[in-house]
PyMOL Python script that loads the backbone (N, CA, C, O; Angstrom):
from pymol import cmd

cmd.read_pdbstr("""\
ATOM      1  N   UNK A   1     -11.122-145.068  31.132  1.00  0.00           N
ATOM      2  CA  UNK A   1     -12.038-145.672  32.048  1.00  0.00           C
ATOM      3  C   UNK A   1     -12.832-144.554  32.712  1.00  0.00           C
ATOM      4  O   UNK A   1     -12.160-143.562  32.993  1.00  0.00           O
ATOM      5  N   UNK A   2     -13.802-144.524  32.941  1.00  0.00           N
ATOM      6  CA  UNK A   2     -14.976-143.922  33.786  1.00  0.00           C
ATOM      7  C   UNK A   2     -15.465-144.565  34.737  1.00  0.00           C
ATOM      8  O   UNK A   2     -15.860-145.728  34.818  1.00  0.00           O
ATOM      9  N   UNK A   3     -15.384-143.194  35.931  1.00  0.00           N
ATOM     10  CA  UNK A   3     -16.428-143.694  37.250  1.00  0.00           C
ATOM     11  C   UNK A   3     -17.338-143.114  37.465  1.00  0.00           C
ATOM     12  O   UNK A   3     -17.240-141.997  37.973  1.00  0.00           O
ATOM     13  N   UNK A   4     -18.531-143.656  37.160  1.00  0.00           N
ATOM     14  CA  UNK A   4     -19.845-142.716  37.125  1.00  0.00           C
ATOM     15  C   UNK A   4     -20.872-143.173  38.710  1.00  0.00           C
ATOM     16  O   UNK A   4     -21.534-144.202  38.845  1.00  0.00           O
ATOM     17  N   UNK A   5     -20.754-142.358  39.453  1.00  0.00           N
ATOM     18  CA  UNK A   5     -21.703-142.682  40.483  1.00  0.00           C
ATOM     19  C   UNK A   5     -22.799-141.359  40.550  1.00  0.00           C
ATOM     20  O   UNK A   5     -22.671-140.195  40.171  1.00  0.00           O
ATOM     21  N   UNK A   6     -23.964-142.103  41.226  1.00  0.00           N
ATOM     22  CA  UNK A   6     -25.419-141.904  40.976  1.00  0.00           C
ATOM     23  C   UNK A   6     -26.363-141.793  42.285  1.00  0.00           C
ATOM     24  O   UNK A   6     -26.929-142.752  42.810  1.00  0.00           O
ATOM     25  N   UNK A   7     -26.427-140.486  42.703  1.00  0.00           N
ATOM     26  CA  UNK A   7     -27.200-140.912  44.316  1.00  0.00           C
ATOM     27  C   UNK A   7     -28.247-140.174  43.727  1.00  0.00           C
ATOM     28  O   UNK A   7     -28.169-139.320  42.845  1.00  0.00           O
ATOM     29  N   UNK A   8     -29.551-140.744  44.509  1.00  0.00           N
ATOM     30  CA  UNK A   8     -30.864-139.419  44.580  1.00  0.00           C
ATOM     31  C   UNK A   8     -30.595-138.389  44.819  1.00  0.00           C
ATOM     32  O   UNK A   8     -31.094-137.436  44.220  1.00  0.00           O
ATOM     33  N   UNK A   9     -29.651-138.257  45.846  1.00  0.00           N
ATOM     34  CA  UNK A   9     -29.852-136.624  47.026  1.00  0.00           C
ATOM     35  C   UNK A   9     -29.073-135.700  46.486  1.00  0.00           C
ATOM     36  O   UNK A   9     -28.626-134.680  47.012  1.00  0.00           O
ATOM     37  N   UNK A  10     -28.852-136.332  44.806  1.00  0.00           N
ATOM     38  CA  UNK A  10     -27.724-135.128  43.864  1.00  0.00           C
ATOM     39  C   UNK A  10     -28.297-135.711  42.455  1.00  0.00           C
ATOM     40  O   UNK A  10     -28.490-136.829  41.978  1.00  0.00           O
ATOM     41  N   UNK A  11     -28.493-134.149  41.981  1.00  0.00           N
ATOM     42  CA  UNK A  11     -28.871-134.057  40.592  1.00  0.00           C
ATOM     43  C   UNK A  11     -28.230-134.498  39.559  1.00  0.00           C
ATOM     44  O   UNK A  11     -28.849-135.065  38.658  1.00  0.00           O
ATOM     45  N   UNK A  12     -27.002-134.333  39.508  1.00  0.00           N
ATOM     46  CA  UNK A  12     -25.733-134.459  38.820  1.00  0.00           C
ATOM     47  C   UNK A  12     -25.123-135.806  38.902  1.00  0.00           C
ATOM     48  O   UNK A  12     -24.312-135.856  39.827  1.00  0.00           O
ATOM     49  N   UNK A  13     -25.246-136.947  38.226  1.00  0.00           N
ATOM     50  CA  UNK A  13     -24.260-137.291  38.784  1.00  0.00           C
ATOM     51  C   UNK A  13     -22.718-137.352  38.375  1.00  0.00           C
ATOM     52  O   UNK A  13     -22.338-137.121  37.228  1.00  0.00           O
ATOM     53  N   UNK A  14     -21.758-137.730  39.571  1.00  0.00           N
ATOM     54  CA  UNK A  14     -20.230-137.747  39.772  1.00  0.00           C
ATOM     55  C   UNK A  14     -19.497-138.394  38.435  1.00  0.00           C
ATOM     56  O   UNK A  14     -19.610-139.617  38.347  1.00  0.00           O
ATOM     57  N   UNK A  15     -18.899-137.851  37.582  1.00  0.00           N
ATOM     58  CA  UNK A  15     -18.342-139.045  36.831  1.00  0.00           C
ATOM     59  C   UNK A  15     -16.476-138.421  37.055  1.00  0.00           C
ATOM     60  O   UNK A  15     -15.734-137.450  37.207  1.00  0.00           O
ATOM     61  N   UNK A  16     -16.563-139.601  36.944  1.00  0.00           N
ATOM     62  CA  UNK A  16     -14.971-139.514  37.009  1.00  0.00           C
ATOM     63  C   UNK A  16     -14.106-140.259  36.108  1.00  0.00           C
ATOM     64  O   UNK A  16     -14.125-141.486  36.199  1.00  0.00           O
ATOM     65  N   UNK A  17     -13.120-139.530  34.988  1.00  0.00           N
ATOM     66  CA  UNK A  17     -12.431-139.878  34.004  1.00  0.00           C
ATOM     67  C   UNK A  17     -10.912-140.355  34.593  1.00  0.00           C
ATOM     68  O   UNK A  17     -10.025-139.611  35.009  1.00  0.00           O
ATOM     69  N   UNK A  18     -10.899-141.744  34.500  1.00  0.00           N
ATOM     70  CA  UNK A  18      -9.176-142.368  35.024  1.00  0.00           C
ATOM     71  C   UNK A  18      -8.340-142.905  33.413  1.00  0.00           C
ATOM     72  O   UNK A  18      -8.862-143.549  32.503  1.00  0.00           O
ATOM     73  N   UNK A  19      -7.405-142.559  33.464  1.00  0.00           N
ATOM     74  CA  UNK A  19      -7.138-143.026  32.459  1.00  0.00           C
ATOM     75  C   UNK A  19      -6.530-144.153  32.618  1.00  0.00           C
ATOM     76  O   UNK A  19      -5.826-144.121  33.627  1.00  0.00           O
ATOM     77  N   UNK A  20      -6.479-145.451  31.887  1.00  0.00           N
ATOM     78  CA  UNK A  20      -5.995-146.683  32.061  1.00  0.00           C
ATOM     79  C   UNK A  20      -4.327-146.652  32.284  1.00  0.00           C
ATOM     80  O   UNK A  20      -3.878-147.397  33.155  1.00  0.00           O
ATOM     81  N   UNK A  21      -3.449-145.850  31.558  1.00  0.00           N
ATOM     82  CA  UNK A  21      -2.310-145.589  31.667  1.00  0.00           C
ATOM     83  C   UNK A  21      -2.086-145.256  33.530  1.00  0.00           C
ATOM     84  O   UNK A  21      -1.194-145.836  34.150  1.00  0.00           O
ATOM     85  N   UNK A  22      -2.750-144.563  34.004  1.00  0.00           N
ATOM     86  CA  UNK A  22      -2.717-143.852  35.480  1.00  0.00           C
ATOM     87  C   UNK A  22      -2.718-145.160  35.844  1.00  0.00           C
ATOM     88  O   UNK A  22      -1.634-145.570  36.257  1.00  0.00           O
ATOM     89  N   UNK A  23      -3.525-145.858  35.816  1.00  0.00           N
ATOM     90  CA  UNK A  23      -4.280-147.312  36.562  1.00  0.00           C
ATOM     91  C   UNK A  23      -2.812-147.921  36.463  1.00  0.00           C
ATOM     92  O   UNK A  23      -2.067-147.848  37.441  1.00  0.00           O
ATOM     93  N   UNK A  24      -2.426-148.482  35.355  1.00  0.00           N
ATOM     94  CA  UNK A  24      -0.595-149.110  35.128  1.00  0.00           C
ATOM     95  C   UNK A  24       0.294-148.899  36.165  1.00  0.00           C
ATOM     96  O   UNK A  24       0.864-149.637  36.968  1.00  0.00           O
ATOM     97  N   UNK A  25       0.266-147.400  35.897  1.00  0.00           N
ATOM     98  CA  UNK A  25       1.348-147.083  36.574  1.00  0.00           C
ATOM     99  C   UNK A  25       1.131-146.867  37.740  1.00  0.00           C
ATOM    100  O   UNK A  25       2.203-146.610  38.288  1.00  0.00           O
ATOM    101  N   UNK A  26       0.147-146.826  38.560  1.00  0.00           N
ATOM    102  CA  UNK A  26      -0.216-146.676  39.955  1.00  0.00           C
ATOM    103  C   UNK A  26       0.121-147.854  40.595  1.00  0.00           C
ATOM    104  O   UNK A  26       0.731-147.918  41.662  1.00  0.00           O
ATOM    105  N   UNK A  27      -0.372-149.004  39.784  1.00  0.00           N
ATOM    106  CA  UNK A  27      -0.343-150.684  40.401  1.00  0.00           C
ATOM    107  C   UNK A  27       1.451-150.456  40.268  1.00  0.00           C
ATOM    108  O   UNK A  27       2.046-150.147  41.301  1.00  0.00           O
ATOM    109  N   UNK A  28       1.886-150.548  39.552  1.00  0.00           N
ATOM    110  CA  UNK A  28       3.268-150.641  39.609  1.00  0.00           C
ATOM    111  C   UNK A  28       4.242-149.956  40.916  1.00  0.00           C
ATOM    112  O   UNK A  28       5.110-150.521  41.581  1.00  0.00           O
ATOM    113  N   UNK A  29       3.722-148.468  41.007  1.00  0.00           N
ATOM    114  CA  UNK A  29       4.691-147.754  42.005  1.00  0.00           C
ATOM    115  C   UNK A  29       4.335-148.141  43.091  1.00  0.00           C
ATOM    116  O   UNK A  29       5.183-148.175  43.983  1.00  0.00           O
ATOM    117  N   UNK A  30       2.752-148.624  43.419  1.00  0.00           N
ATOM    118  CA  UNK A  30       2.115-148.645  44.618  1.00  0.00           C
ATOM    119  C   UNK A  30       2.437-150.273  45.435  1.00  0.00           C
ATOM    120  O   UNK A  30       2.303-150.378  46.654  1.00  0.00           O
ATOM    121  N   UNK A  31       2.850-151.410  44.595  1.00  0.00           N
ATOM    122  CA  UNK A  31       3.023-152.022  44.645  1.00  0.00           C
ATOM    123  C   UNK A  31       4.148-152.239  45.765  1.00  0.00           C
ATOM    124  O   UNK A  31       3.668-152.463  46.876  1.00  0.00           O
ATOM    125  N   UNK A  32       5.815-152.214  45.686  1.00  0.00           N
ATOM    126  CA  UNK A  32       6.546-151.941  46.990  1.00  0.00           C
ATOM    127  C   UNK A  32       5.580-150.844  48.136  1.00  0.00           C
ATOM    128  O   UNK A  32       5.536-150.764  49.363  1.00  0.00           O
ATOM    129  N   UNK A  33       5.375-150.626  47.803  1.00  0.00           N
ATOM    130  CA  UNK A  33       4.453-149.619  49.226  1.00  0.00           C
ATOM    131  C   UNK A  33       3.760-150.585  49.533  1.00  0.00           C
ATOM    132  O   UNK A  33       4.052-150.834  50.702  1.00  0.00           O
ATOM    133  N   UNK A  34       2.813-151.469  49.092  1.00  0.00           N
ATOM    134  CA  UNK A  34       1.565-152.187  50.114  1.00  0.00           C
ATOM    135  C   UNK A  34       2.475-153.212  50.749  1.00  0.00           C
ATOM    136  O   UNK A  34       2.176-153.552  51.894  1.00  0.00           O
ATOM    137  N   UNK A  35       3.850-153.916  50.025  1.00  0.00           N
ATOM    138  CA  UNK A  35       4.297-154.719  50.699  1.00  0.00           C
ATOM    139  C   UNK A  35       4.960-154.394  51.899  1.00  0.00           C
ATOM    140  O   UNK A  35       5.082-155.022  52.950  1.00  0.00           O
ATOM    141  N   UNK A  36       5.423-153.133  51.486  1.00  0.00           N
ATOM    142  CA  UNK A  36       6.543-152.383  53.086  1.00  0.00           C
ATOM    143  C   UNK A  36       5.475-151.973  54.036  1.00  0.00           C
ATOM    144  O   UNK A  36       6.031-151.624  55.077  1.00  0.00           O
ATOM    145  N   UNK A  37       4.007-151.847  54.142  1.00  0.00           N
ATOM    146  CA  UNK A  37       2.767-151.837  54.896  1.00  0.00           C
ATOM    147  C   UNK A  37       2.759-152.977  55.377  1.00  0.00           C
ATOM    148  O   UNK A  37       2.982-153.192  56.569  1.00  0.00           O
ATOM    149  N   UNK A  38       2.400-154.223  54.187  1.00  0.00           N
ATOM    150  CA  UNK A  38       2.406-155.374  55.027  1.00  0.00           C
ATOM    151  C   UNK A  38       3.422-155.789  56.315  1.00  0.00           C
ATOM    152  O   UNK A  38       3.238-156.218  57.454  1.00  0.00           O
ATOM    153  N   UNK A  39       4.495-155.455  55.569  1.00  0.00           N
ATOM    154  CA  UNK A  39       5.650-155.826  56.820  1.00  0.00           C
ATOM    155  C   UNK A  39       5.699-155.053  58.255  1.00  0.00           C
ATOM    156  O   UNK A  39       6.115-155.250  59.397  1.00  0.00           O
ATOM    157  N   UNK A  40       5.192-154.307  57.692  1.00  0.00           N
ATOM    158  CA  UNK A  40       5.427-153.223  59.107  1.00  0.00           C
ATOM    159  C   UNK A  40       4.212-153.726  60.055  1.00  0.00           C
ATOM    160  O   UNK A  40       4.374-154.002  61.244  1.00  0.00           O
ATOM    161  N   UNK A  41       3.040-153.802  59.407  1.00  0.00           N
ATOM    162  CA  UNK A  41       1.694-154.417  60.395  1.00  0.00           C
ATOM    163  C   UNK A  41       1.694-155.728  60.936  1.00  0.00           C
ATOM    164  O   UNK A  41       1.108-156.075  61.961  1.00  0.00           O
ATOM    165  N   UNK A  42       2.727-156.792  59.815  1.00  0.00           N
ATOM    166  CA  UNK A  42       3.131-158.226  60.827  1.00  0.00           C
ATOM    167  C   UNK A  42       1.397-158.857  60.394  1.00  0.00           C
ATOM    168  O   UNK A  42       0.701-159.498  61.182  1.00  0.00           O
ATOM    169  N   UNK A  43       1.076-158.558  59.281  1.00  0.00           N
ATOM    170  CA  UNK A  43      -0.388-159.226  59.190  1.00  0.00           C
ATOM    171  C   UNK A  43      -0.364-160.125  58.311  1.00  0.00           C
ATOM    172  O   UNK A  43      -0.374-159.824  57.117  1.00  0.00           O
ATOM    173  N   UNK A  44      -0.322-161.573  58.791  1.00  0.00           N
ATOM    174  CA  UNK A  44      -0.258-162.778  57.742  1.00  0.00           C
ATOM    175  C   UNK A  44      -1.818-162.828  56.953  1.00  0.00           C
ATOM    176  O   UNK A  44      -1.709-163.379  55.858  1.00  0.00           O
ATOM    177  N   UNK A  45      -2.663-162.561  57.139  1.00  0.00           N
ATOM    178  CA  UNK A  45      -3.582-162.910  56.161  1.00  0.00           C
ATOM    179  C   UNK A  45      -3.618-161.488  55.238  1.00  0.00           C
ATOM    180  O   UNK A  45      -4.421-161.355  54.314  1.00  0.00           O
ATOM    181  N   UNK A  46      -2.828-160.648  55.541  1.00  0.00           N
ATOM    182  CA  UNK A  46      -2.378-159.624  54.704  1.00  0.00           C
ATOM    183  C   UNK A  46      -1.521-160.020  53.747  1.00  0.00           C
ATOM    184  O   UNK A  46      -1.807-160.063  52.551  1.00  0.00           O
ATOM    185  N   UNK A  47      -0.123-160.413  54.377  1.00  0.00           N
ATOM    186  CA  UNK A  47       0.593-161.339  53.504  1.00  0.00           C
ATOM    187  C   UNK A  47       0.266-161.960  52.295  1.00  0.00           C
ATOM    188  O   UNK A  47       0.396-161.669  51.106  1.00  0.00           O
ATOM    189  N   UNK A  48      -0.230-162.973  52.980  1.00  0.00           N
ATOM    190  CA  UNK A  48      -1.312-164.424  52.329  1.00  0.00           C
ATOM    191  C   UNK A  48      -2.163-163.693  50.831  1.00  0.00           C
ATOM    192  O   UNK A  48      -2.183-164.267  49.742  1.00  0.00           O
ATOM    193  N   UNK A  49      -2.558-162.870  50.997  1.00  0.00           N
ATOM    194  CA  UNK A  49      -3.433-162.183  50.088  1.00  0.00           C
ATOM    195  C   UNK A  49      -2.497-161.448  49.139  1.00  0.00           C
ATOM    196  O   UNK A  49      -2.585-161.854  47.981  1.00  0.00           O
ATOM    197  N   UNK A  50      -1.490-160.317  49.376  1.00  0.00           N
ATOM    198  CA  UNK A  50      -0.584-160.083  48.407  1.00  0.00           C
ATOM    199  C   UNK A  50       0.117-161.015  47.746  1.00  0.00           C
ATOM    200  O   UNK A  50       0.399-160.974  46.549  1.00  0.00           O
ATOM    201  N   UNK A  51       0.533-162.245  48.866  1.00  0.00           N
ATOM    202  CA  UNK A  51       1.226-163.241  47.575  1.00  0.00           C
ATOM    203  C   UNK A  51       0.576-163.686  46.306  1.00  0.00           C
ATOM    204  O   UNK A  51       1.201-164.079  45.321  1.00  0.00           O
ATOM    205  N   UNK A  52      -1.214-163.564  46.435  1.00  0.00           N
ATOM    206  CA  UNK A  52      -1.780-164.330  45.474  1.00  0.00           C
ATOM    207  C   UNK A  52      -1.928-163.718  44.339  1.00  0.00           C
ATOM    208  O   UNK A  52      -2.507-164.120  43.329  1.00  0.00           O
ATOM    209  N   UNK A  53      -1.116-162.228  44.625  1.00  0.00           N
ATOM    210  CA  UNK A  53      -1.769-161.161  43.574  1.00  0.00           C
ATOM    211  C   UNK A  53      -0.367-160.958  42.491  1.00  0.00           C
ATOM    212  O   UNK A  53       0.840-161.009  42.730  1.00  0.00           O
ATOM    213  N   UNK A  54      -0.939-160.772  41.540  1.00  0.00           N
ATOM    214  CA  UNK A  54       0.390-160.959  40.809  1.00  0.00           C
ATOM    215  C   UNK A  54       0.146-159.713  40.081  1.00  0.00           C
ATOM    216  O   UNK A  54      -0.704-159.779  39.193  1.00  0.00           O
ATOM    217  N   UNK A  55       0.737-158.567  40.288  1.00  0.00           N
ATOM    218  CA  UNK A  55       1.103-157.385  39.505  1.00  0.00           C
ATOM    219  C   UNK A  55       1.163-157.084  38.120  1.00  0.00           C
ATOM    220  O   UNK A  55       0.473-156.520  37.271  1.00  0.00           O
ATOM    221  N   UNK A  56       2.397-157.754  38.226  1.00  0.00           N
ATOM    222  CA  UNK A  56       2.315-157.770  36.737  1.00  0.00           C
ATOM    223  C   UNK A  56       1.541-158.185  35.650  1.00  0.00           C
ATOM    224  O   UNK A  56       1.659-157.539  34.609  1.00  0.00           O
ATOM    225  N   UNK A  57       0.683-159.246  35.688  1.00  0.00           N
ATOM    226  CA  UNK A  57      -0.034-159.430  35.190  1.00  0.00           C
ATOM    227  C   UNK A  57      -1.673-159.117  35.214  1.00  0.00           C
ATOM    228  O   UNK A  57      -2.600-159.636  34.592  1.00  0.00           O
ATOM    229  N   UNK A  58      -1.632-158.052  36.194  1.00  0.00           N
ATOM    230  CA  UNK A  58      -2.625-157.308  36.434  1.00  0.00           C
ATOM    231  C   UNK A  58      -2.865-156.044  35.730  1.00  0.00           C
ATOM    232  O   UNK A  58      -3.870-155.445  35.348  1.00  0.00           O
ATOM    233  N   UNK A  59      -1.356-155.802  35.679  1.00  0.00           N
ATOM    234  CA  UNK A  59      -1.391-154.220  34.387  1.00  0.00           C
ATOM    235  C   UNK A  59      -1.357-155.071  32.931  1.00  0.00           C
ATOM    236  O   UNK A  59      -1.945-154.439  32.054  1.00  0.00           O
ATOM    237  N   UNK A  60      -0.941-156.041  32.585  1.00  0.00           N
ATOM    238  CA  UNK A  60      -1.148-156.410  31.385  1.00  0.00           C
ATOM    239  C   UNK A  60      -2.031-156.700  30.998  1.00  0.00           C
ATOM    240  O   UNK A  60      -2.194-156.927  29.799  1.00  0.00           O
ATOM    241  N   UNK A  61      -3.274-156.832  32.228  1.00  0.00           N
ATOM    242  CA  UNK A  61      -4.698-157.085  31.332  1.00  0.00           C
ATOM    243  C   UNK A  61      -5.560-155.992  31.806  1.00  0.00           C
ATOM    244  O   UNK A  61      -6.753-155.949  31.506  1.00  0.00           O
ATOM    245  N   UNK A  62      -5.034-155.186  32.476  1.00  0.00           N
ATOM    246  CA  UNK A  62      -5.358-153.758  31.808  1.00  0.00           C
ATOM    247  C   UNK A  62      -5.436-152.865  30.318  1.00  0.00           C
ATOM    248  O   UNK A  62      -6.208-152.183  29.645  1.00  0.00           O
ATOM    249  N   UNK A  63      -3.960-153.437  30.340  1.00  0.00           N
ATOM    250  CA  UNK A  63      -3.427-152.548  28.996  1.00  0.00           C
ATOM    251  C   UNK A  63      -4.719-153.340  28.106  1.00  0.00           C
ATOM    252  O   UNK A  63      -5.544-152.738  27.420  1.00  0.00           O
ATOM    253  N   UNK A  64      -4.674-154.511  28.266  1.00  0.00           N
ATOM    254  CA  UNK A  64      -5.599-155.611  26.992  1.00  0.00           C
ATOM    255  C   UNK A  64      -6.822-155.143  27.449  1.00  0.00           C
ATOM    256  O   UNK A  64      -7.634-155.850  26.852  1.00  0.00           O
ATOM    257  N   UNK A  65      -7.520-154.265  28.251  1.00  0.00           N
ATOM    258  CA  UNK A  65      -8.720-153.813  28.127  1.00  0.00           C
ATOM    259  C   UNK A  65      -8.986-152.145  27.681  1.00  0.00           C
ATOM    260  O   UNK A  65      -9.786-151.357  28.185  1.00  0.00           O
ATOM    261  N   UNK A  66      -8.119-151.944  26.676  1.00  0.00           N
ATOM    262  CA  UNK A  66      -8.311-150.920  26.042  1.00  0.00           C
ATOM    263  C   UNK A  66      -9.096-151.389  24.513  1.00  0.00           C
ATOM    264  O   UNK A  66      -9.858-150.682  23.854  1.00  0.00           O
ATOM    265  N   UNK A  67      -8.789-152.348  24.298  1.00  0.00           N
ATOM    266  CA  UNK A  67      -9.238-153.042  23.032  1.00  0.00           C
ATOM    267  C   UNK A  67     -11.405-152.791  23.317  1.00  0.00           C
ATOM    268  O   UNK A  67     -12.331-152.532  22.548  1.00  0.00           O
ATOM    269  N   UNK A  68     -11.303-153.050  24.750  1.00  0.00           N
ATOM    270  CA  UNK A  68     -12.985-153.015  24.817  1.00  0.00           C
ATOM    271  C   UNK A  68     -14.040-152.349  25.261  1.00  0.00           C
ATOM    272  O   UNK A  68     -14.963-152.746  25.972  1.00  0.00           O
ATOM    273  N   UNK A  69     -13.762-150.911  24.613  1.00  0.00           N
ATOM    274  CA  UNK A  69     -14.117-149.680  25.163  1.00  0.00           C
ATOM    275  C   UNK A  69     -15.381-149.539  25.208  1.00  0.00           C
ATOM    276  O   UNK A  69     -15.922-149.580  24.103  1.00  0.00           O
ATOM    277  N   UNK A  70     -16.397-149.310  26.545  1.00  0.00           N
ATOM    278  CA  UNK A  70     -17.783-149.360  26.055  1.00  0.00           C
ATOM    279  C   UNK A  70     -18.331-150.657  27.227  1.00  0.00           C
ATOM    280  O   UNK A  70     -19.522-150.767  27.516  1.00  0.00           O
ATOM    281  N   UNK A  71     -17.448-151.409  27.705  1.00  0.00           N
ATOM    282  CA  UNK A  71     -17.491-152.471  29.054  1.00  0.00           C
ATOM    283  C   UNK A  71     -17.830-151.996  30.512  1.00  0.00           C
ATOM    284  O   UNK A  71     -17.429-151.160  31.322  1.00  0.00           O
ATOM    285  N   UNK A  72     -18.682-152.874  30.423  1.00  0.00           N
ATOM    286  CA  UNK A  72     -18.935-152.181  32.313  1.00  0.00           C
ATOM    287  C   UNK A  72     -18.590-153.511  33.357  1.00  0.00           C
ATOM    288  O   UNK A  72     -19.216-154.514  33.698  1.00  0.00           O
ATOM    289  N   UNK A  73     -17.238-152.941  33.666  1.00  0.00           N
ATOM    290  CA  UNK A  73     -16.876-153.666  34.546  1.00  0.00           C
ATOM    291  C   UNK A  73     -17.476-153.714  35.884  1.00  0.00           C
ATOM    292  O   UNK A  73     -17.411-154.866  36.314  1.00  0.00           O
ATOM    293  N   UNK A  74     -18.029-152.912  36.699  1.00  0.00           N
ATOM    294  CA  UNK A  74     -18.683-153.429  37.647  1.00  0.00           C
ATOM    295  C   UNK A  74     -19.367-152.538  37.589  1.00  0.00           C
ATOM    296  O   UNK A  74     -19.002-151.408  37.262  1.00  0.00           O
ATOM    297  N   UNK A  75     -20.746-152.938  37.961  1.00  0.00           N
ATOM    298  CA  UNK A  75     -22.100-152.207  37.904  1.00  0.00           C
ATOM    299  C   UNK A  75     -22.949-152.390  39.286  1.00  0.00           C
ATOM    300  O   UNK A  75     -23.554-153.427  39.559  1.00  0.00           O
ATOM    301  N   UNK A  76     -22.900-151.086  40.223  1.00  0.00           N
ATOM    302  CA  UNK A  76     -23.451-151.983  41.718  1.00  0.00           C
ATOM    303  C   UNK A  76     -24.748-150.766  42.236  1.00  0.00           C
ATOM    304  O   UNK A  76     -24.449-149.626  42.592  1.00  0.00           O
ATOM    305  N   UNK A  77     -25.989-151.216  42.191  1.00  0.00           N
ATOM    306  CA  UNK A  77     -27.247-150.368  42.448  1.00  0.00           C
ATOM    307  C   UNK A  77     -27.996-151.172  43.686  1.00  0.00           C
ATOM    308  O   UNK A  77     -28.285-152.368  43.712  1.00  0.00           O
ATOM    309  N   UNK A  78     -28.291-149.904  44.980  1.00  0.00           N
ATOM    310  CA  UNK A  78     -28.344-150.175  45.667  1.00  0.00           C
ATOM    311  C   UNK A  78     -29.622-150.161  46.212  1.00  0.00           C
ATOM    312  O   UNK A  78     -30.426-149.919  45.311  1.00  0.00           O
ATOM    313  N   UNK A  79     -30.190-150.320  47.336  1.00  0.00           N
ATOM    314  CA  UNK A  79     -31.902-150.164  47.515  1.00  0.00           C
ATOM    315  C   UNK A  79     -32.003-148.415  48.084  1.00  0.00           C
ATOM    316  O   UNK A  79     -32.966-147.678  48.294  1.00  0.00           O
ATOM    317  N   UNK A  80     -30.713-148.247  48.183  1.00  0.00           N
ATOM    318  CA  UNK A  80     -31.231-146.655  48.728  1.00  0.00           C
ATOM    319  C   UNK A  80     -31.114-145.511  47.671  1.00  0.00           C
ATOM    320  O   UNK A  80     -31.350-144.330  47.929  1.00  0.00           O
ATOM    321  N   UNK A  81     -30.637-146.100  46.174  1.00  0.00           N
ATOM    322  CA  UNK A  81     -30.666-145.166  44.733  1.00  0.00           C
ATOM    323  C   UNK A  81     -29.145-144.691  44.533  1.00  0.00           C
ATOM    324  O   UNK A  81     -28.853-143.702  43.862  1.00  0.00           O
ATOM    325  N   UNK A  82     -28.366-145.367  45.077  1.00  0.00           N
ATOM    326  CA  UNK A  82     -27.045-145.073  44.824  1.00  0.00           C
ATOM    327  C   UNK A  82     -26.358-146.293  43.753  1.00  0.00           C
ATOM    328  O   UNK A  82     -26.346-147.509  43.946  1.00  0.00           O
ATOM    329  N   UNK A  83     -25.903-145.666  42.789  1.00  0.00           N
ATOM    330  CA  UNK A  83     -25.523-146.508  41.795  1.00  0.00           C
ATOM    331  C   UNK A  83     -24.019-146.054  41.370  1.00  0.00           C
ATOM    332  O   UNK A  83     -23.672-144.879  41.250  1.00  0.00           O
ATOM    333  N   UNK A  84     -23.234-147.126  41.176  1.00  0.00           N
ATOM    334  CA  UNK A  84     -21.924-147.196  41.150  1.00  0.00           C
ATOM    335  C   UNK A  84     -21.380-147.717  39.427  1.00  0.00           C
ATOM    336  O   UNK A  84     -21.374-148.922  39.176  1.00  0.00           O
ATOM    337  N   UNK A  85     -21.101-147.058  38.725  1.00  0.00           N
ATOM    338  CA  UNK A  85     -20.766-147.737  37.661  1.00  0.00           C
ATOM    339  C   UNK A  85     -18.974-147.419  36.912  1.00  0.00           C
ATOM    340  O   UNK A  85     -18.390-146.336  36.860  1.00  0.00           O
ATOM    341  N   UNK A  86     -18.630-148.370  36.568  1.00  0.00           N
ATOM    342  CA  UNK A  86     -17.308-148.700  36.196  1.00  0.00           C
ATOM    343  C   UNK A  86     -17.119-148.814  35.038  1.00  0.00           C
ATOM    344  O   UNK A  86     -17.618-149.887  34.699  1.00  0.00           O
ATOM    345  N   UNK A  87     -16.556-148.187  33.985  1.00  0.00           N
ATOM    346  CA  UNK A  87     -16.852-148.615  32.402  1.00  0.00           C
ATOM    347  C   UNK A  87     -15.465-148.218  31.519  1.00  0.00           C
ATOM    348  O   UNK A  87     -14.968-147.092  31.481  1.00  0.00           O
ATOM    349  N   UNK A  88     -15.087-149.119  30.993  1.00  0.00           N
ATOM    350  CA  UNK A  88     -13.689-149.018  30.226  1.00  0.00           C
ATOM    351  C   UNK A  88     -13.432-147.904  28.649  1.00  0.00           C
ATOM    352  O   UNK A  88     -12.333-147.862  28.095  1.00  0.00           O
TER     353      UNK A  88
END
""", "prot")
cmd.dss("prot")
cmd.show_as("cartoon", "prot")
cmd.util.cbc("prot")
cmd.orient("prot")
């Protein structure tokens, strides 16, 4: 996966190489951590929002977006020339 961002006020732009494997395993370890956050802050619409998220099946359609290399998952250009791009 690539993060390519794009401002005027730089020649160059930023790209940044993640590898999908990192992405896996990040959701996985990071996962008990946001919940032991939640608990500690006592924030129900924090709560509310992790319950809806389902982990595991969030890295599995990761892994299934290796099959589609060349995808731009989110593409966001702004009125001030800053452009954000996401690509598998």
């Amino acid at each position: 996966m690539k993060i390519v961002i794009k401002n005027k006020e730089r020649k160059r732009p930023i790209k940044i190489p993640v590898p999908l494997s990192l992405v896996t395993v990040s959701l996985r370890v990071s996962k008990p951590l946001i919940y032991r956050v939640a608990r500690k802050e006592d924030d129900e619409k924090l709560k509310k929002i992790l319950d809806c998220i389902n982990f595991d099946l969030l890295c599995r359609s990761i892994k299934d977006l290796k099959g589609f290399k060349g995808l731009n998952i989110v593409e966001i250009k702004e009125k001030s020339g800053t452009e954000i791009k996401i690509t598998v």
